[in-house]
C-alpha positions as a Markdown table, in Angstrom:
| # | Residue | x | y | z |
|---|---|---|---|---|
| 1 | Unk | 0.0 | 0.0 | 0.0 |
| 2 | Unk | 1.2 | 3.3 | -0.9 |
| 3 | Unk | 1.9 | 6.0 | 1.8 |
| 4 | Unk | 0.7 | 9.7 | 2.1 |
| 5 | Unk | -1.3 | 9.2 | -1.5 |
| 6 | Unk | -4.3 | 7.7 | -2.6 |
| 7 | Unk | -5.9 | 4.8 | -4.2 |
| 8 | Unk | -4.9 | 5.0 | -8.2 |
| 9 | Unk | -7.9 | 4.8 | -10.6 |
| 10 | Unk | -8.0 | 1.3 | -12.2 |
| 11 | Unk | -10.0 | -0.1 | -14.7 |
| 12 | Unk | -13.2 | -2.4 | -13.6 |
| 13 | Unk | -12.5 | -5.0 | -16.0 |
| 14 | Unk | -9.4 | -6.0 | -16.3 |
| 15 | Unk | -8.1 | -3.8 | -13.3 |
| 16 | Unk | -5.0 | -1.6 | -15.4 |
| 17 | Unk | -3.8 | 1.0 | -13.6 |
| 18 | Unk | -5.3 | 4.5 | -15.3 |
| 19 | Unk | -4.4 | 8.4 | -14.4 |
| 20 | Unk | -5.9 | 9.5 | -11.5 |
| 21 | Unk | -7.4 | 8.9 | -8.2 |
| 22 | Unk | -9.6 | 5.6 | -7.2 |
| 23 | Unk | -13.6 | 6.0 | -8.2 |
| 24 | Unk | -14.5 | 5.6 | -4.5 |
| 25 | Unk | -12.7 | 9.5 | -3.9 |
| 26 | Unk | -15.7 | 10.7 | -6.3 |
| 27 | Unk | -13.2 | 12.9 | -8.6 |
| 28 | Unk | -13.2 | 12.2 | -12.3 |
| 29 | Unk | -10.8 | 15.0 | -13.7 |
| 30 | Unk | -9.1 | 12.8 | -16.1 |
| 31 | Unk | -13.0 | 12.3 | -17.8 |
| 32 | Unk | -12.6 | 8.8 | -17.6 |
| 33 | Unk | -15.8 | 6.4 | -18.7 |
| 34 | Unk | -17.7 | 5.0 | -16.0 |
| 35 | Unk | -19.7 | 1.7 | -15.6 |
| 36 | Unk | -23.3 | 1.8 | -14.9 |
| 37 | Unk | -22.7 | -0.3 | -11.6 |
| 38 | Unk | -19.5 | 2.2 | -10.7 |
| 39 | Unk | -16.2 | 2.4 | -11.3 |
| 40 | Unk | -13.9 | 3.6 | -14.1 |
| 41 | Unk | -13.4 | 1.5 | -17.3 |
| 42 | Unk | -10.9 | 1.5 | -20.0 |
| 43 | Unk | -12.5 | 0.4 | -23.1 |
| 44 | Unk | -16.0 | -0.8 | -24.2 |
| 45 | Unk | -14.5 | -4.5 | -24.1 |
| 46 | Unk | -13.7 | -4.2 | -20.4 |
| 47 | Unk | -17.2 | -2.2 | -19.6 |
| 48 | Unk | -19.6 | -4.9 | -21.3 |
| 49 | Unk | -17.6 | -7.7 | -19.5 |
| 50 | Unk | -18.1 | -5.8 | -16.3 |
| 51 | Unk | -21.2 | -5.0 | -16.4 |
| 52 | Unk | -22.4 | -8.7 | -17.6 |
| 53 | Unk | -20.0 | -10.8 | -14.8 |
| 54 | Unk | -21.6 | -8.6 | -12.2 |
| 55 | Unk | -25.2 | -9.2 | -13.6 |
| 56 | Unk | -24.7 | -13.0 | -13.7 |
| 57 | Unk | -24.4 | -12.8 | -10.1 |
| 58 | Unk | -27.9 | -10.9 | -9.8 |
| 59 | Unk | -30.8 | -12.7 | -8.2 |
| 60 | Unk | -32.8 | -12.8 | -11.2 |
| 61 | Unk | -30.1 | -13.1 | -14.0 |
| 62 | Unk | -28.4 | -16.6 | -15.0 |
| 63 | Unk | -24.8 | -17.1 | -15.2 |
| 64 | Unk | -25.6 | -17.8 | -19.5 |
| 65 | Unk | -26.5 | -14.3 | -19.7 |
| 66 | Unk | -25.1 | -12.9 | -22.7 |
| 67 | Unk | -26.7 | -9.9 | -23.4 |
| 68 | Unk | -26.8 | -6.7 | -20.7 |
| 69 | Unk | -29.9 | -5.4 | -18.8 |
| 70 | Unk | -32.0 | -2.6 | -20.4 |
| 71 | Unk | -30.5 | -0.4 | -18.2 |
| 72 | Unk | -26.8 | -1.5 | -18.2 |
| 73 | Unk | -27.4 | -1.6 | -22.4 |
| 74 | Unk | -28.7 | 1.9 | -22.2 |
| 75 | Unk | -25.3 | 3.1 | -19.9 |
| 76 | Unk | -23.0 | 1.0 | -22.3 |
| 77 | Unk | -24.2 | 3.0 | -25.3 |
| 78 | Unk | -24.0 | 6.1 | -23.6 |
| 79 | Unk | -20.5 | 5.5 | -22.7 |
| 80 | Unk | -19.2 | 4.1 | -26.3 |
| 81 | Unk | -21.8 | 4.1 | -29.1 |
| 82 | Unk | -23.5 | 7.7 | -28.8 |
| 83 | Unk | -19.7 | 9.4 | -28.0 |
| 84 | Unk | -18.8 | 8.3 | -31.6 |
| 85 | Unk | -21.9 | 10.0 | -33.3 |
């Protein structure tokens, strides 16, 4: 653990190490992309895999999911699809 500085931003999916301070510290200067469930995300790859794992651990969902929630889909496109219109 680091001394006298915080948590580093890292990526929900495959955890890299990205500029900034952790999500939980509630400061996104660097204008990082952020998963609907929380926390920072590098790439859309890394934000749909997120987003699914965590679902297939909902009460409700099944562990075959392979397609998002309504409202994760909605987030996901937000994030990714509509930025590149």
């Amino acid at each position: 653990m680091r001394t006298n500085e915080r948590d580093r931003a890292s990526c929900r999916g495959c955890r890299k190490e990205m500029q900034g301070e952790a999500y939980m510290y509630g400061n996104n200067r660097n204008g990082h992309k952020v998963n609907h469930y929380g926390g920072y995300v590098c790439s859309s790859k890394c934000d749909f895999n997120s987003s699914l794992d965590l679902e297939r651990s909902m009460p409700g969902h099944s562990d075959r999911d392979r397609r998002l929630s309504c409202f994760s889909q909605e987030s996901f496109e937000r994030n990714w699809i509509n930025d590149h219109q």
